[in-house]
C-alpha positions in Angstrom: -21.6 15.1 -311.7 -24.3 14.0 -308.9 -22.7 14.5 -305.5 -22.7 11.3 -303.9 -22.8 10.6 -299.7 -19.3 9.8 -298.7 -20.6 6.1 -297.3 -20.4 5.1 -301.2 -17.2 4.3 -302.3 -17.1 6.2 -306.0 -14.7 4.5 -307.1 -16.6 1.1 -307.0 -20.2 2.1 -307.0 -20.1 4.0 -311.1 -18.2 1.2 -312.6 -20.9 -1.1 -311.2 -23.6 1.2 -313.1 -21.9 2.2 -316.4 -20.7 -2.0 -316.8 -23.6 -3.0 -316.2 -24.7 -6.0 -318.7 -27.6 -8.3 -319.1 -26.8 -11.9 -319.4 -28.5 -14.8 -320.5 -26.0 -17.6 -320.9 -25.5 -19.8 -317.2 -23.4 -22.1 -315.9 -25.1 -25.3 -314.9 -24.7 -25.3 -311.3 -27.2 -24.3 -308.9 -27.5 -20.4 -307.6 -27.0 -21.3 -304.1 -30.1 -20.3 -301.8 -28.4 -18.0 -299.7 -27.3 -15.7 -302.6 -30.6 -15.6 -304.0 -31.9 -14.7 -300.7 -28.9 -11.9 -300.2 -29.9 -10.7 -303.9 -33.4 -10.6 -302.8 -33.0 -8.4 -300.1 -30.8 -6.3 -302.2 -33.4 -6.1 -305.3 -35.6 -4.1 -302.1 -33.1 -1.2 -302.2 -34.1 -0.4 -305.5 -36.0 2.7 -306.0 -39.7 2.7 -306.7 -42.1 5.5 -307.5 -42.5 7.1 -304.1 -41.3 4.5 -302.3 -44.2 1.8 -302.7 -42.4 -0.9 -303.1 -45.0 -2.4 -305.3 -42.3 -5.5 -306.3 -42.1 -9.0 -305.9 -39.8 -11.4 -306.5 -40.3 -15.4 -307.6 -37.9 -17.4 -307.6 -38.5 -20.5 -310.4 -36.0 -23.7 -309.7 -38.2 -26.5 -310.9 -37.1 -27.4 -315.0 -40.6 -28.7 -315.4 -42.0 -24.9 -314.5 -39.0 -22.9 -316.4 -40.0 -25.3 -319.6 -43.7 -24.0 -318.8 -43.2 -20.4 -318.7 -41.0 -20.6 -321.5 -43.7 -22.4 -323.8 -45.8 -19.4 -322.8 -43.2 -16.7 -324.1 -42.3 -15.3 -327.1 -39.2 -17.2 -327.9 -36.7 -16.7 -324.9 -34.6 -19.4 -324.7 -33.0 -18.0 -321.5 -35.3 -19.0 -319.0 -35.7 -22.7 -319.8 -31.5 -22.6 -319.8 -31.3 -20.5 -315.9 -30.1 -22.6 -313.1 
């Protein structure tokens, strides 16, 4: 097992990694702006090849532009359906 710096808590940190699921079915209500901000910040934690950070992040709220970029996929009823 990887040794892991004593500031994670094991405990929480592996369930969080093994449970892990994708999901594509939303509540209606809003993401507030402050979350998506907080998530944002977090999604910079994530490791990239070394260390570039070549990422960025968009956030789409407007119905009329998820309705757009879903036209332009391959059938992925998802994004037209996010909050």
């Amino acid at each position: 097992m990887v040794r892991m710096q004593k500031r994670y808590n094991r405990n929480m940190l592996l369930p969080c990694i093994v449970q892990r699921r994708a999901v594509r079915s939303f509540k209606p209500e809003p993401v507030p702006r402050a979350l998506i901000e907080e998530l944002i910040r977090a999604g910079f934690f994530a490791p990239t090849a070394r260390n570039r950070r070549p990422m960025e992040f968009i956030v789409v709220t407007d119905k009329r532009m998820q309705q757009a970029i879903h036209d332009a996929l391959v059938p992925q009823d998802f994004v037209k359906e996010a909050p």
